[in-house]
mmCIF file of the N, C-alpha and C atoms, coordinates in Angstrom:
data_MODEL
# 
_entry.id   MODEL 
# 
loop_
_atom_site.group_PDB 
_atom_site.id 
_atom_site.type_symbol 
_atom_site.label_atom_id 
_atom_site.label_alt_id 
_atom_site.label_comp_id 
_atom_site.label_asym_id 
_atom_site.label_entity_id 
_atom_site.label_seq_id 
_atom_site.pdbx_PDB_ins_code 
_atom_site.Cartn_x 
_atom_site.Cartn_y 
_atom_site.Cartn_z 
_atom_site.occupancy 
_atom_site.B_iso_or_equiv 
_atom_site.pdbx_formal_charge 
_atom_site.auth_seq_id 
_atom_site.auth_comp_id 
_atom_site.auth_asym_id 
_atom_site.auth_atom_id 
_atom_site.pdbx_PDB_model_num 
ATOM 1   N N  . UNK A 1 1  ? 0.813   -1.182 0.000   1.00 0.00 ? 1  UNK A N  1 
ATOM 2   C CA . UNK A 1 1  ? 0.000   0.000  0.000   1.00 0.00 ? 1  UNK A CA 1 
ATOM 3   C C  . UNK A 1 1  ? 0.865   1.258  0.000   1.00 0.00 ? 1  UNK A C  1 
ATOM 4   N N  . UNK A 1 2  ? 1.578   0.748  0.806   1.00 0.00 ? 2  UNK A N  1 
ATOM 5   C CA . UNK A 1 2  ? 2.940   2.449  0.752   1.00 0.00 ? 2  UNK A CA 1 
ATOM 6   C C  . UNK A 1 2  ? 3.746   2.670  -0.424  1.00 0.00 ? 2  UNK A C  1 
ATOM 7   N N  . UNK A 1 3  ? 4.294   1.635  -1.291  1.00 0.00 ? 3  UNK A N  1 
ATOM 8   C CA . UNK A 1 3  ? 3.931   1.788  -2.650  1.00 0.00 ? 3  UNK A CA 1 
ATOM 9   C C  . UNK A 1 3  ? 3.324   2.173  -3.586  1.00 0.00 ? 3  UNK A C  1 
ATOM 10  N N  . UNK A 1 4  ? 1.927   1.888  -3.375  1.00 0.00 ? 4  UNK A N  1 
ATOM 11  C CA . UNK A 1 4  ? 0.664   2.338  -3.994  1.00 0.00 ? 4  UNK A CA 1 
ATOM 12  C C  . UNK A 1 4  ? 0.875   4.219  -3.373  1.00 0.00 ? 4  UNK A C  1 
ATOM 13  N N  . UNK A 1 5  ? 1.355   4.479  -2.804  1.00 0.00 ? 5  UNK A N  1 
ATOM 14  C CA . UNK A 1 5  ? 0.570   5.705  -2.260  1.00 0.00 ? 5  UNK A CA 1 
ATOM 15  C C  . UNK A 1 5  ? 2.140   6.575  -2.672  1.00 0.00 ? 5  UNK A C  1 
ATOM 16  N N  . UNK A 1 6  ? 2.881   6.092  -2.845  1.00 0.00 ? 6  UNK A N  1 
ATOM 17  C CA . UNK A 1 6  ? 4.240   6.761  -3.504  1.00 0.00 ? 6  UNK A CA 1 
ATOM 18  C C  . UNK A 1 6  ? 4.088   6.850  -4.435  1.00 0.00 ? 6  UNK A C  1 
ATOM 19  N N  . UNK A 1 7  ? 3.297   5.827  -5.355  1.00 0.00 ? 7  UNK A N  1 
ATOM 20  C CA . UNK A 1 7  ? 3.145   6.179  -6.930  1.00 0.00 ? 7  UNK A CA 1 
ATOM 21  C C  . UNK A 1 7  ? 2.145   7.161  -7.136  1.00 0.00 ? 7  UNK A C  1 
ATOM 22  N N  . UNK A 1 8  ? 0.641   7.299  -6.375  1.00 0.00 ? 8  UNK A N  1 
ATOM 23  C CA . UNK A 1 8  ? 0.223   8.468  -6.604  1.00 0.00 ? 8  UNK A CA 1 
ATOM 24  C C  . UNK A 1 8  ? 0.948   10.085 -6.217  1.00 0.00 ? 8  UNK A C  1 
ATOM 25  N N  . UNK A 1 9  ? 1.633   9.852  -5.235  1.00 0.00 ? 9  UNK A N  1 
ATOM 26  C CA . UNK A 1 9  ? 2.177   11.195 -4.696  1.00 0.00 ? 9  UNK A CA 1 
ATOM 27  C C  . UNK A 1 9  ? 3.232   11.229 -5.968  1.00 0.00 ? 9  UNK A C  1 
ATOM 28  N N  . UNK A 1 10 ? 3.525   10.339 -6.572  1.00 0.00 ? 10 UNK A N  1 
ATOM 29  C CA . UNK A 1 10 ? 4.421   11.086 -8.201  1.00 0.00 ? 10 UNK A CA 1 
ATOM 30  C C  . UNK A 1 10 ? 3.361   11.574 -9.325  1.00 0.00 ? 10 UNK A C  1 
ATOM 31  N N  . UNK A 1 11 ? 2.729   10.921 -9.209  1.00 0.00 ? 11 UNK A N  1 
ATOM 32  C CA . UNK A 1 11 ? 1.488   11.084 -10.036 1.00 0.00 ? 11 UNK A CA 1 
ATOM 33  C C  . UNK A 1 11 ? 1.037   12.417 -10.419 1.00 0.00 ? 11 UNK A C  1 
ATOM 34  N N  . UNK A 1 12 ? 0.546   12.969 -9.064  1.00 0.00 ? 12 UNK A N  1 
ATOM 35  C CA . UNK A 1 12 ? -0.276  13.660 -8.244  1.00 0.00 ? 12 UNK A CA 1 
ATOM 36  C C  . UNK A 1 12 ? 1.285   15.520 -8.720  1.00 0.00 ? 12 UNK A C  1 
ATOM 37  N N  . UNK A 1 13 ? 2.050   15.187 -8.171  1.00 0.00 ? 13 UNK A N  1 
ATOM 38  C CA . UNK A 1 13 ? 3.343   15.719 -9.048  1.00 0.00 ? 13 UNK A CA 1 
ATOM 39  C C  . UNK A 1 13 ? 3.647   15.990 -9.870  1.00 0.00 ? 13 UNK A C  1 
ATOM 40  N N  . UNK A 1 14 ? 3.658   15.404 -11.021 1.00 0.00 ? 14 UNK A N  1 
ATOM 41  C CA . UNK A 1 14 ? 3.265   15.232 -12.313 1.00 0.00 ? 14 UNK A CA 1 
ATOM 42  C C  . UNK A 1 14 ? 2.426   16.191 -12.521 1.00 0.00 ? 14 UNK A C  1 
ATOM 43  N N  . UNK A 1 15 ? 1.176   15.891 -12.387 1.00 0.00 ? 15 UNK A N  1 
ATOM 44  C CA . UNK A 1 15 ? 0.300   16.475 -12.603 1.00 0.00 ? 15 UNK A CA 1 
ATOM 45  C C  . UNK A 1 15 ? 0.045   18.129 -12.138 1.00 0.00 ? 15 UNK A C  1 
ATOM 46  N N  . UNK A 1 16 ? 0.362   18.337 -10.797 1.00 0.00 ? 16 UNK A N  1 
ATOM 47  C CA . UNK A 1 16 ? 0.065   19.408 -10.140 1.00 0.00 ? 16 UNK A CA 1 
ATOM 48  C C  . UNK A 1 16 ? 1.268   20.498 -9.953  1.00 0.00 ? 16 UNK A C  1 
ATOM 49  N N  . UNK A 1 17 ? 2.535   20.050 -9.995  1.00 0.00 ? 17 UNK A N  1 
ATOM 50  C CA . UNK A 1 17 ? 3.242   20.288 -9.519  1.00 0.00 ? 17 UNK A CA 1 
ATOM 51  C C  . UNK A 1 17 ? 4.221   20.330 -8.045  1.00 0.00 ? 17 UNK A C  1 
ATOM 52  N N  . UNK A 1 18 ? 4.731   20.619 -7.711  1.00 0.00 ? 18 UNK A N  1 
ATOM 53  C CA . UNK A 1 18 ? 5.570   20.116 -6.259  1.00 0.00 ? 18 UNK A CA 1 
ATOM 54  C C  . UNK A 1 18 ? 4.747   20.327 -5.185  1.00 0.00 ? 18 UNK A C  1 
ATOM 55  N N  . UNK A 1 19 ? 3.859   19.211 -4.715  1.00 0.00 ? 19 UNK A N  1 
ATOM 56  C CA . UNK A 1 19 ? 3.628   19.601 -3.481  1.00 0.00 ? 19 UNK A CA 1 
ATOM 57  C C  . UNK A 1 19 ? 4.109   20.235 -2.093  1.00 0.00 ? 19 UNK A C  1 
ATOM 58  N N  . UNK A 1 20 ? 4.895   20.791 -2.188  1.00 0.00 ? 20 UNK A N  1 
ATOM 59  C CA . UNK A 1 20 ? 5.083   22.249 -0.880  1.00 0.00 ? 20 UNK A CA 1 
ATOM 60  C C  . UNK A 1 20 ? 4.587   23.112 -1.566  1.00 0.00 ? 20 UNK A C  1 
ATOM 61  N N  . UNK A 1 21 ? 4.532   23.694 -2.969  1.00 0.00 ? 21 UNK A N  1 
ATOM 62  C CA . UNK A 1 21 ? 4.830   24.985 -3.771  1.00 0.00 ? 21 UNK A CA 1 
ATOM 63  C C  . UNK A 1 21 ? 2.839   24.611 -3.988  1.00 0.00 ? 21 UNK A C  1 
ATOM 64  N N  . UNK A 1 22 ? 2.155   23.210 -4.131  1.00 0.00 ? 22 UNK A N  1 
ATOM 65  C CA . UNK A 1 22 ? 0.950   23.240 -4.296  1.00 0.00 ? 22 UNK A CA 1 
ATOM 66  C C  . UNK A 1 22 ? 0.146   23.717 -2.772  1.00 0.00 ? 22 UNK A C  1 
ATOM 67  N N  . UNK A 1 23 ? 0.747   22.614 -1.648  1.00 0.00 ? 23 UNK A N  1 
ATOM 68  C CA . UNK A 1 23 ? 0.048   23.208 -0.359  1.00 0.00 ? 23 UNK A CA 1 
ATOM 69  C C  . UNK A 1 23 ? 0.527   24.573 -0.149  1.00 0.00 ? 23 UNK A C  1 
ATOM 70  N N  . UNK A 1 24 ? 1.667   25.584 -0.223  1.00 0.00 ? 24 UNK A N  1 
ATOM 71  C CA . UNK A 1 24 ? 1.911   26.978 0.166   1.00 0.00 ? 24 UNK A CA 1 
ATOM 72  C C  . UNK A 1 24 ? 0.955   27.462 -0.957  1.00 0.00 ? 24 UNK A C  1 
ATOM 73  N N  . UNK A 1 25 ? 0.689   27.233 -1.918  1.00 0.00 ? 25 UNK A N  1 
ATOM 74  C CA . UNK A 1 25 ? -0.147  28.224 -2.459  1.00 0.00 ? 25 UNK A CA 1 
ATOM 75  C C  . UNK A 1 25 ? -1.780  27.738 -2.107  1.00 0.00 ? 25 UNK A C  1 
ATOM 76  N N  . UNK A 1 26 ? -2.750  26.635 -1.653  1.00 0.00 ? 26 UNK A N  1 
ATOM 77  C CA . UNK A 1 26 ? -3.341  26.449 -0.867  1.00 0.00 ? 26 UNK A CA 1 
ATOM 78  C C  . UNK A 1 26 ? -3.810  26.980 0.660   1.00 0.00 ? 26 UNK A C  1 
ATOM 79  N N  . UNK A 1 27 ? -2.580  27.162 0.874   1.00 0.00 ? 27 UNK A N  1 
ATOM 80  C CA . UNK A 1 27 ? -2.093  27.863 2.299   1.00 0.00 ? 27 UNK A CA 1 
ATOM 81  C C  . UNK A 1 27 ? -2.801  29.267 2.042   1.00 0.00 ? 27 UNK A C  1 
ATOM 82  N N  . UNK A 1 28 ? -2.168  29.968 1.425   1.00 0.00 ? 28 UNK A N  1 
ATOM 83  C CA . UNK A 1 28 ? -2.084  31.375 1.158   1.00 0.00 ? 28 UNK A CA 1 
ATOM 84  C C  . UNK A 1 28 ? -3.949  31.689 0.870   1.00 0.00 ? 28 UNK A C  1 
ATOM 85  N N  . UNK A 1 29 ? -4.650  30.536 0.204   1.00 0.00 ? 29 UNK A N  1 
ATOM 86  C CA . UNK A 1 29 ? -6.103  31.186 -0.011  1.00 0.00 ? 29 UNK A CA 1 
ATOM 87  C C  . UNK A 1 29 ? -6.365  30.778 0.794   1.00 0.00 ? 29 UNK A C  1 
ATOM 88  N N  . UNK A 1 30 ? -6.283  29.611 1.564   1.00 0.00 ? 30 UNK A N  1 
ATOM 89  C CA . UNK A 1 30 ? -6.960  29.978 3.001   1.00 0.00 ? 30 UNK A CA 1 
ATOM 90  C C  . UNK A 1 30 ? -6.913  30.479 3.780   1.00 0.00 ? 30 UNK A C  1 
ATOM 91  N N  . UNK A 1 31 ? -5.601  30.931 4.056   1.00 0.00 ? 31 UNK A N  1 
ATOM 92  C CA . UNK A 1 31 ? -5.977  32.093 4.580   1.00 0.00 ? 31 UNK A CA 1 
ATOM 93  C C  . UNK A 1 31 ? -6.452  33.295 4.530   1.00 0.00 ? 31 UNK A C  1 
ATOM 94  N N  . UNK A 1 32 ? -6.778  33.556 3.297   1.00 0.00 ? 32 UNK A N  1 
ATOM 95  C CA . UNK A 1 32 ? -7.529  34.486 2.794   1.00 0.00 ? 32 UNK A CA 1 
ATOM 96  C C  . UNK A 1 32 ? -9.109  34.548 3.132   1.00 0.00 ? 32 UNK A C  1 
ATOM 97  N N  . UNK A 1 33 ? -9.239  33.401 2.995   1.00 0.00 ? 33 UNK A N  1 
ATOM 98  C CA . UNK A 1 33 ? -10.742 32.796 2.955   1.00 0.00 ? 33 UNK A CA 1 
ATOM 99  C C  . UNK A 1 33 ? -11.291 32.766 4.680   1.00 0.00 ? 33 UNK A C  1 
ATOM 100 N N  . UNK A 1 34 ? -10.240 32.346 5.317   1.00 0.00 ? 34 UNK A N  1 
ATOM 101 C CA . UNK A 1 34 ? -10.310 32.526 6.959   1.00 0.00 ? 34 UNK A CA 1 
ATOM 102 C C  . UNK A 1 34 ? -10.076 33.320 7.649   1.00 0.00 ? 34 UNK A C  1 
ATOM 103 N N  . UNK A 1 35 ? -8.955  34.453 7.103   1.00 0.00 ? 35 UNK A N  1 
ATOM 104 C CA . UNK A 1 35 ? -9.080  35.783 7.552   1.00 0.00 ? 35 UNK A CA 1 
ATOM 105 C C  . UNK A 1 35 ? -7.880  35.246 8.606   1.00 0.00 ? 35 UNK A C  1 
ATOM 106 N N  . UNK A 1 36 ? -7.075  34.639 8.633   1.00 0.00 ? 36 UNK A N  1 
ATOM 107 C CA . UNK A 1 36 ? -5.695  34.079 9.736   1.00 0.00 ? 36 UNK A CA 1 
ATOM 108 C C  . UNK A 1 36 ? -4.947  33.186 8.937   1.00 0.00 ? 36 UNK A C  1 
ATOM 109 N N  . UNK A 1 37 ? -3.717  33.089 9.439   1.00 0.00 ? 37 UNK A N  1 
ATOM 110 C CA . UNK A 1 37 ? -2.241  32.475 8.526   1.00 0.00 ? 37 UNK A CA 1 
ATOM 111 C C  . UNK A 1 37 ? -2.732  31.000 8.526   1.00 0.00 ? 37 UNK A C  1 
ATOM 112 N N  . UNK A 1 38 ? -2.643  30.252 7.586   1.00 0.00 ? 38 UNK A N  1 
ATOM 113 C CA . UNK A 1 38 ? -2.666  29.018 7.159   1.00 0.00 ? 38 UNK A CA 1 
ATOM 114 C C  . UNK A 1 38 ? -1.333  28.539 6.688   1.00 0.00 ? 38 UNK A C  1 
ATOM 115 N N  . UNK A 1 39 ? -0.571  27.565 7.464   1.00 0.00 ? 39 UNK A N  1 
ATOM 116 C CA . UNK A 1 39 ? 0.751   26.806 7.000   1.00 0.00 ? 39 UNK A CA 1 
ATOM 117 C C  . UNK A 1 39 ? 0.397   25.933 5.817   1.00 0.00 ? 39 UNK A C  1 
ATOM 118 N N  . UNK A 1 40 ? 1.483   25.346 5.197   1.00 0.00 ? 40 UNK A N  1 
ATOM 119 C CA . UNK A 1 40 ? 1.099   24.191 4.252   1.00 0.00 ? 40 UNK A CA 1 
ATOM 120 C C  . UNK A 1 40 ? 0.664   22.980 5.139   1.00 0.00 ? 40 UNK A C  1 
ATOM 121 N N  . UNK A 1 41 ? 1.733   22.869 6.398   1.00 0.00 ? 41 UNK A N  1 
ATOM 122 C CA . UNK A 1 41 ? 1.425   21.851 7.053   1.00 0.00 ? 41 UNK A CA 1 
ATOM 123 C C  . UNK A 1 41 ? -0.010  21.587 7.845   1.00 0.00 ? 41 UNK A C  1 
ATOM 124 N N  . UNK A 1 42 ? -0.268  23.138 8.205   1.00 0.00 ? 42 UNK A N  1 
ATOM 125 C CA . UNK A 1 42 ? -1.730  22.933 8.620   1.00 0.00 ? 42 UNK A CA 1 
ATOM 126 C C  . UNK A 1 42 ? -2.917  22.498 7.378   1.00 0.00 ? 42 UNK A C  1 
ATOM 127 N N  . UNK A 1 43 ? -2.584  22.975 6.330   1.00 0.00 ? 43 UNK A N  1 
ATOM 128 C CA . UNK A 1 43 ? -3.503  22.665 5.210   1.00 0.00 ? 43 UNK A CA 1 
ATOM 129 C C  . UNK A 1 43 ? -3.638  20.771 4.762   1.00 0.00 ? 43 UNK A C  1 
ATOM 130 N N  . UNK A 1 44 ? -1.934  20.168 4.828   1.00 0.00 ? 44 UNK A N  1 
ATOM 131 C CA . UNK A 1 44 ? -2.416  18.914 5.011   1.00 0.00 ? 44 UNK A CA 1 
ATOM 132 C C  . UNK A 1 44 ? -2.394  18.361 5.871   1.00 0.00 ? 44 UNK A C  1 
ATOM 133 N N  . UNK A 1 45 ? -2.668  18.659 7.066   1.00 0.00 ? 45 UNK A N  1 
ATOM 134 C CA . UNK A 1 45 ? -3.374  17.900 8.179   1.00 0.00 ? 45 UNK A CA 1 
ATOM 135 C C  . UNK A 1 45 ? -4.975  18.077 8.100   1.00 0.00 ? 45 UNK A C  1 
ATOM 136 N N  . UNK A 1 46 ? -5.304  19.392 7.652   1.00 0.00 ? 46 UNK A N  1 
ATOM 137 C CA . UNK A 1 46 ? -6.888  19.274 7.553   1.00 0.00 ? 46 UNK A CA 1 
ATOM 138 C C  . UNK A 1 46 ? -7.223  18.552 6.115   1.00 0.00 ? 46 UNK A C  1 
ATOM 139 N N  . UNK A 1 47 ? -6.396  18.109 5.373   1.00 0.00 ? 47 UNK A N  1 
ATOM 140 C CA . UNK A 1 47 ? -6.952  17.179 3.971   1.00 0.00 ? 47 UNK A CA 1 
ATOM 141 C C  . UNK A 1 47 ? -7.128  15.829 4.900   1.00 0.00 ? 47 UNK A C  1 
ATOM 142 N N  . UNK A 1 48 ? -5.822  15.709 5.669   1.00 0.00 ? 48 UNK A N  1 
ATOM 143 C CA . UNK A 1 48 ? -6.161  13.979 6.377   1.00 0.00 ? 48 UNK A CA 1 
ATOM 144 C C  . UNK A 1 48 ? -7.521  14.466 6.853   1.00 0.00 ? 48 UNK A C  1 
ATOM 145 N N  . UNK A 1 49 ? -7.736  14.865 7.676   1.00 0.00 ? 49 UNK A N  1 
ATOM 146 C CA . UNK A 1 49 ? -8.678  15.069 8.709   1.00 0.00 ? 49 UNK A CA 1 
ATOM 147 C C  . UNK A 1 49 ? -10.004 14.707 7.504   1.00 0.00 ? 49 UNK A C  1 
ATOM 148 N N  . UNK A 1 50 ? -10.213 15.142 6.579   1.00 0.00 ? 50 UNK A N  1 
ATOM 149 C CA . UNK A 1 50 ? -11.352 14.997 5.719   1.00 0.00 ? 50 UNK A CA 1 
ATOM 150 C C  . UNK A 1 50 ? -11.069 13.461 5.352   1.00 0.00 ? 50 UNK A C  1 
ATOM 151 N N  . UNK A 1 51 ? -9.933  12.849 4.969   1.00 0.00 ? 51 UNK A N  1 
ATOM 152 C CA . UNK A 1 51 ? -9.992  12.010 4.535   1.00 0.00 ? 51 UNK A CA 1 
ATOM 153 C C  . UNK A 1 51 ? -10.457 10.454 6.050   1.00 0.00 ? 51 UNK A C  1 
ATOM 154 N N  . UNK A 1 52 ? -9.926  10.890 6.858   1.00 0.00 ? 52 UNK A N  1 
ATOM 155 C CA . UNK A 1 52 ? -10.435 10.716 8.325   1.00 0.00 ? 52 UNK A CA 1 
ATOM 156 C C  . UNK A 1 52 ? -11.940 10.435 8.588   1.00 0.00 ? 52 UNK A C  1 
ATOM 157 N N  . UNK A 1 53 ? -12.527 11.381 8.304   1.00 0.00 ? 53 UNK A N  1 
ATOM 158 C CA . UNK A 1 53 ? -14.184 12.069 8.373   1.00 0.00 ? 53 UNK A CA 1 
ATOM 159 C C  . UNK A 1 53 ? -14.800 11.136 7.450   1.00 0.00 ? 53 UNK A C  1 
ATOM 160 N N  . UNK A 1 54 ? -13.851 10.942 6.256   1.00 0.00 ? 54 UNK A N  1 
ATOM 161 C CA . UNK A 1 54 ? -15.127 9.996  5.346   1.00 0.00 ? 54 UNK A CA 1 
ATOM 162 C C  . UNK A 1 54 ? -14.381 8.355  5.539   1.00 0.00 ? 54 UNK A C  1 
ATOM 163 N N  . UNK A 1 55 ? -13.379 8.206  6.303   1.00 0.00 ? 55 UNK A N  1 
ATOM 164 C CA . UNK A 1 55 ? -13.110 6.678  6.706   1.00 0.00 ? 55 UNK A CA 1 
ATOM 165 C C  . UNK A 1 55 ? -14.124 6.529  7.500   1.00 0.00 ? 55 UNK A C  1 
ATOM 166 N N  . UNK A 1 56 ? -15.053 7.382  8.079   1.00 0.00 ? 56 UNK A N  1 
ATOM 167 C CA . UNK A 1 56 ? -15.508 7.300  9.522   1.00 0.00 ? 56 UNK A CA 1 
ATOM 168 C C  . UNK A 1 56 ? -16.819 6.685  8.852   1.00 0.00 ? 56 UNK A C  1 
ATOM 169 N N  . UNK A 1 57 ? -17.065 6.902  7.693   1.00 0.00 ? 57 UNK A N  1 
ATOM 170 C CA . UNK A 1 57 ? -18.709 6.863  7.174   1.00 0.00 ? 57 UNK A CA 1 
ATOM 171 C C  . UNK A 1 57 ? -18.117 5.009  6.214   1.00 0.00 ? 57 UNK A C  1 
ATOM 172 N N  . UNK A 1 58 ? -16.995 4.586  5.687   1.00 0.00 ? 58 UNK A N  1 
ATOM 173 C CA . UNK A 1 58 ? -16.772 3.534  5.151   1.00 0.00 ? 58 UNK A CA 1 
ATOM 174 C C  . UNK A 1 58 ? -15.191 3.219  5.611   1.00 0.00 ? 58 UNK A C  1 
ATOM 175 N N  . UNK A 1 59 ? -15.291 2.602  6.976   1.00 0.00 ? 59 UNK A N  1 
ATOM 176 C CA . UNK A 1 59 ? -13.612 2.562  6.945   1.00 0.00 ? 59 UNK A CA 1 
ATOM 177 C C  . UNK A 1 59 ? -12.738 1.263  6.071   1.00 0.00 ? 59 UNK A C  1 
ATOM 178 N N  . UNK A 1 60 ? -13.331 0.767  5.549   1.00 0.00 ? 60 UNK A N  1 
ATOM 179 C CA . UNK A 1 60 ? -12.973 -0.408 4.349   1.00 0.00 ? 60 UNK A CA 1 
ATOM 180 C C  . UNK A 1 60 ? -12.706 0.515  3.175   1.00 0.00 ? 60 UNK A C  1 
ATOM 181 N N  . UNK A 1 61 ? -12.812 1.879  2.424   1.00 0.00 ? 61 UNK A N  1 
ATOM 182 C CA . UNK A 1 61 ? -12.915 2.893  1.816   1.00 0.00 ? 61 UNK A CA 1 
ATOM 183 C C  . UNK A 1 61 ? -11.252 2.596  1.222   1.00 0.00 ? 61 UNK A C  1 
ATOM 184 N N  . UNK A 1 62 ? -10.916 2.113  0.236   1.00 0.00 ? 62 UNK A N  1 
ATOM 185 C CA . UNK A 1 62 ? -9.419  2.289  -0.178  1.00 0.00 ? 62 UNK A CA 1 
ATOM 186 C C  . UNK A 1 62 ? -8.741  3.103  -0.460  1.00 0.00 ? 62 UNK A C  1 
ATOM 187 N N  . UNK A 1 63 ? -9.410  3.829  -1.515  1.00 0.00 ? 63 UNK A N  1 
ATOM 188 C CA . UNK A 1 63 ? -8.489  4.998  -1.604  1.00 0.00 ? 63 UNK A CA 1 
ATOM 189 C C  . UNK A 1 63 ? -8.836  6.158  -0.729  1.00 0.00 ? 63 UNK A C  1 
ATOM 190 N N  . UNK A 1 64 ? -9.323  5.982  0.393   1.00 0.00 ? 64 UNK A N  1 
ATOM 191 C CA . UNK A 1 64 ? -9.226  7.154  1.134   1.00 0.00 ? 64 UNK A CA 1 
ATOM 192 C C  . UNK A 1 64 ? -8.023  7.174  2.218   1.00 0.00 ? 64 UNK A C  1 
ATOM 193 N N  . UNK A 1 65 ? -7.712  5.508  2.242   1.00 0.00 ? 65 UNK A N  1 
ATOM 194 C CA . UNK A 1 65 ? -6.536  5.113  3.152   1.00 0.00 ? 65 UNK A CA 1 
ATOM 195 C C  . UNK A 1 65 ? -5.342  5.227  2.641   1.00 0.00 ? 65 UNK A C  1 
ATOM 196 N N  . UNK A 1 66 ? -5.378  4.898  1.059   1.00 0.00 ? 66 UNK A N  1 
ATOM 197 C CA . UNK A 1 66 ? -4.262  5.388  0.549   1.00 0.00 ? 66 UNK A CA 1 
ATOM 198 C C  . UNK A 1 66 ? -3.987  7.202  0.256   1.00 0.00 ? 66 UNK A C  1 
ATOM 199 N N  . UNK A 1 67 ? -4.587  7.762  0.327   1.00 0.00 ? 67 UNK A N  1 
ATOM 200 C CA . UNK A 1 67 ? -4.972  9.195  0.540   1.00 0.00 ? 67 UNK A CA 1 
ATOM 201 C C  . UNK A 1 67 ? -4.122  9.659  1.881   1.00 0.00 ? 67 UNK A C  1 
ATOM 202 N N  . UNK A 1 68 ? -4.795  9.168  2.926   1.00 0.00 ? 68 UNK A N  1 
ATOM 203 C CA . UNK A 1 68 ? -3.965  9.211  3.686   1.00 0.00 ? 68 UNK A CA 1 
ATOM 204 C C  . UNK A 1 68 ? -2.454  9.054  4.292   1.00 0.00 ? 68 UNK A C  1 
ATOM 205 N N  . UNK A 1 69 ? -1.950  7.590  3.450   1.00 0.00 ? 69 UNK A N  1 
ATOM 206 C CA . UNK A 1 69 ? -0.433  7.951  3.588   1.00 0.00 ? 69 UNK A CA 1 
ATOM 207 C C  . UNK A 1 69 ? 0.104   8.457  2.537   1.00 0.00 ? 69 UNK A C  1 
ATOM 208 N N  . UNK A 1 70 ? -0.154  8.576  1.261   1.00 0.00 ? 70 UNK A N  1 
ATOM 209 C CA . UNK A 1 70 ? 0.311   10.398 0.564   1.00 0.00 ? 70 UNK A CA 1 
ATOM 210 C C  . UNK A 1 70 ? 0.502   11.269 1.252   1.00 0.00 ? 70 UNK A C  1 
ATOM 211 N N  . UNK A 1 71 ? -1.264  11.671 1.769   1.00 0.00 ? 71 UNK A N  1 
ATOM 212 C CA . UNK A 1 71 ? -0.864  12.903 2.728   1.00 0.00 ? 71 UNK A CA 1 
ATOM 213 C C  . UNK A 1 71 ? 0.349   13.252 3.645   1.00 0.00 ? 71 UNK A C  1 
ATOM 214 N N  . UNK A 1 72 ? -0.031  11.798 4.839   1.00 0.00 ? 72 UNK A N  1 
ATOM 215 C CA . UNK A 1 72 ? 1.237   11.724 5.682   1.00 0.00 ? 72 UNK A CA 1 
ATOM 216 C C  . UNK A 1 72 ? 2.843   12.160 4.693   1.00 0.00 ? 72 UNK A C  1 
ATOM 217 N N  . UNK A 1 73 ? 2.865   11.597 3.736   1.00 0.00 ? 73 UNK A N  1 
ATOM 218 C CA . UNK A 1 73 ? 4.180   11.775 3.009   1.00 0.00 ? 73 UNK A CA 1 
ATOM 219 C C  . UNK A 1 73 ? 4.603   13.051 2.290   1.00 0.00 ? 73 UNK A C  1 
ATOM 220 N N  . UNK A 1 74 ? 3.242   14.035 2.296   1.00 0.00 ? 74 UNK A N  1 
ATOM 221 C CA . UNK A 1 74 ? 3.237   15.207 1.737   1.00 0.00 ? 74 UNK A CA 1 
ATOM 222 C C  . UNK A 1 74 ? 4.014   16.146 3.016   1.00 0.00 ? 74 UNK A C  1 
ATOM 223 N N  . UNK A 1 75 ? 3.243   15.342 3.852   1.00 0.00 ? 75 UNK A N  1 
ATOM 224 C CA . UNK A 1 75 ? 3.359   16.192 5.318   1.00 0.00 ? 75 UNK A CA 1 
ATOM 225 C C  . UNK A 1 75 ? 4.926   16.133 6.069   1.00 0.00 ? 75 UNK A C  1 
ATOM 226 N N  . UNK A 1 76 ? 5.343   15.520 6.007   1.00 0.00 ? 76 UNK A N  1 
ATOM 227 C CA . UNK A 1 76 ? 6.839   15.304 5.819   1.00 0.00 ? 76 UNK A CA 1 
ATOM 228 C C  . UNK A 1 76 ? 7.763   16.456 4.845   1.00 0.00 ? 76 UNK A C  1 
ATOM 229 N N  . UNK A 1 77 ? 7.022   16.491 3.692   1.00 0.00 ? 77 UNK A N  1 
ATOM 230 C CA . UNK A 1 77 ? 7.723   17.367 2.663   1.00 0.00 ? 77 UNK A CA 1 
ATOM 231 C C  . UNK A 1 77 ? 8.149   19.187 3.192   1.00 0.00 ? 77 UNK A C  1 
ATOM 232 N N  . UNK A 1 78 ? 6.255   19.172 3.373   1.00 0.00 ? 78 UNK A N  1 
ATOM 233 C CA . UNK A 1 78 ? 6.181   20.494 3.827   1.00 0.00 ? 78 UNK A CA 1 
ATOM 234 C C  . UNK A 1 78 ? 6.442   21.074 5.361   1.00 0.00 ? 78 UNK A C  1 
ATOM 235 N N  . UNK A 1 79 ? 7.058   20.416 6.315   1.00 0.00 ? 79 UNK A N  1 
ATOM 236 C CA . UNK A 1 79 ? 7.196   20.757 7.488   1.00 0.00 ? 79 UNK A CA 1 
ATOM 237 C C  . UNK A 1 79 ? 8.012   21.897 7.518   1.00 0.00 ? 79 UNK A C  1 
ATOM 238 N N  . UNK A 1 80 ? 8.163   22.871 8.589   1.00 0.00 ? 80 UNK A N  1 
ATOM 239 C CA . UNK A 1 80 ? 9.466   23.778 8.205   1.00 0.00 ? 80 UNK A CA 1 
ATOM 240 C C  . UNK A 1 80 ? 10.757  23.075 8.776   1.00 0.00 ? 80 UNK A C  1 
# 
């Protein structure tokens, strides 16, 4: 599975570009949107947290588990 979830976080890369440079600019509208500083790191801890929220409704849910250790691995990236 941690395999599986390394190949999307290249994927996901690919596609989006570098996740720090995707969560800091994430960061930046939410805090806009919230009116207070938003880190990258706070931004993916509240993606787990959603992804969390809907394990809660199907925790057999696959790709929400693999979602989750991306995240975790994003979250690593972007720490300061």
């Amino acid at each position: 599975m941690l395999r599986q979830a390394a190949r999307v976080v290249g994927q996901r890369r690919r596609a989006y570009g570098d996740p720090a440079a995707s969560m800091a600019a994430v960061a930046a509208r939410w805090s806009v949107t919230l009116g207070r500083p938003v880190t990258p790191a706070q931004v993916v801890l509240c993606l787990i947290d959603l992804k969390l929220a809907r394990l809660g409704h199907d925790p057999a849910h696959a790709d929400s588990i693999l979602d989750v250790a991306g995240y975790a691995a994003v979250l690593q990236e972007v720490r300061p």
